[in-house]
C-alpha positions as CSV (number, residue, x, y, z in Angstrom):
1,X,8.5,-86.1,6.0
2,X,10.7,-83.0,5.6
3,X,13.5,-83.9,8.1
4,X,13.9,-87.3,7.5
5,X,17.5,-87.1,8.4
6,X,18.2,-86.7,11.9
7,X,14.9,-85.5,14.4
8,X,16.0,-82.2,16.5
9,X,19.0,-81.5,15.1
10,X,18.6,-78.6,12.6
11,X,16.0,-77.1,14.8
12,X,17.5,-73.4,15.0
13,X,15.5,-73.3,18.3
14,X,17.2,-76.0,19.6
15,X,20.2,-74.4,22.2
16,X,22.3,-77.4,22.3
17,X,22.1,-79.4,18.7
18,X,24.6,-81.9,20.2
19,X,21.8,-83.7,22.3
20,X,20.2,-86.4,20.2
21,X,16.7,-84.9,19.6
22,X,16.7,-82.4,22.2
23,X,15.5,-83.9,24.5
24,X,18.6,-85.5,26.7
25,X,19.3,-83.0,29.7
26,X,22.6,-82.5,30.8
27,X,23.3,-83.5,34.5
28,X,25.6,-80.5,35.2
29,X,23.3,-77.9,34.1
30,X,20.4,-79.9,35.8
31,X,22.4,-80.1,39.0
32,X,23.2,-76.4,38.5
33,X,19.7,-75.6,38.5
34,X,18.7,-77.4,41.4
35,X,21.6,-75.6,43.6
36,X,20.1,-72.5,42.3
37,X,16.7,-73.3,43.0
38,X,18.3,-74.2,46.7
39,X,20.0,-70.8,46.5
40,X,16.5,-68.7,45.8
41,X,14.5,-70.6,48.5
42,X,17.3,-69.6,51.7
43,X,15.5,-66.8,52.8
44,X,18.0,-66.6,55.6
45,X,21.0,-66.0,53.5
46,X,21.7,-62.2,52.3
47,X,21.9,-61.3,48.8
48,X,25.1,-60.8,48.5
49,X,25.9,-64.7,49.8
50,X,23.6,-65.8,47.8
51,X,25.1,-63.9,44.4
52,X,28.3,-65.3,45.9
53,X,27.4,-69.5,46.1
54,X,25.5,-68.9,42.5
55,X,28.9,-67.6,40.7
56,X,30.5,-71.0,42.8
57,X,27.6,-72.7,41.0
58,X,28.0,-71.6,37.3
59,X,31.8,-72.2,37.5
60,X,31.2,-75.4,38.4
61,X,31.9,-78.0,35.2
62,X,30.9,-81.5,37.1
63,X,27.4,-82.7,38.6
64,X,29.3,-83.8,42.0
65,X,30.4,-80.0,42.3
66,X,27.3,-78.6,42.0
67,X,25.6,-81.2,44.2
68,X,28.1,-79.8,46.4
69,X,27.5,-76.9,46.3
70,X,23.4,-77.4,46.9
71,X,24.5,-79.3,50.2
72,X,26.8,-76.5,51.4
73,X,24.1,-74.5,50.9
74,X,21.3,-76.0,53.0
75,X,24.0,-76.6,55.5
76,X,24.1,-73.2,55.9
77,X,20.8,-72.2,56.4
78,X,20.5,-75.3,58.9
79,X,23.5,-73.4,60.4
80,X,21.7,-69.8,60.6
């Protein structure tokens, strides 16, 4: 065995070594991506609001904001 050590965590490939093995996902970027995801698929919100909510969402730094920020979002298109 040539890593006997510690699994994952001197994979250069890895981008965040600090998850045990790789394979933990954050919850803030994972809520992140899903309010993006939400973002993309509002066809009725123009570009330039949806560039707008997605810099809201990658300043966020908690998983409640984020989640937030997904709910505001399909609020709005409910609303349009």
């Amino acid at each position: 065995n040539p890593n006997p050590g510690n699994p994952g965590t001197d994979n250069s490939q890895n981008p965040n070594p600090g998850n045990p093995g790789g394979g933990t996902v954050d919850p803030v970027e994972a809520a992140k991506t899903e309010a993006k995801t939400a973002i993309d698929a509002s066809a009725e919100l123009s570009d330039s609001v949806k560039e707008a909510l997605k810099r809201q969402v990658e300043a966020t730094t908690t998983e409640a904001a984020a989640r937030d920020l997904k709910t505001k979002t399909e609020a709005l298109v409910s609303a349009v």
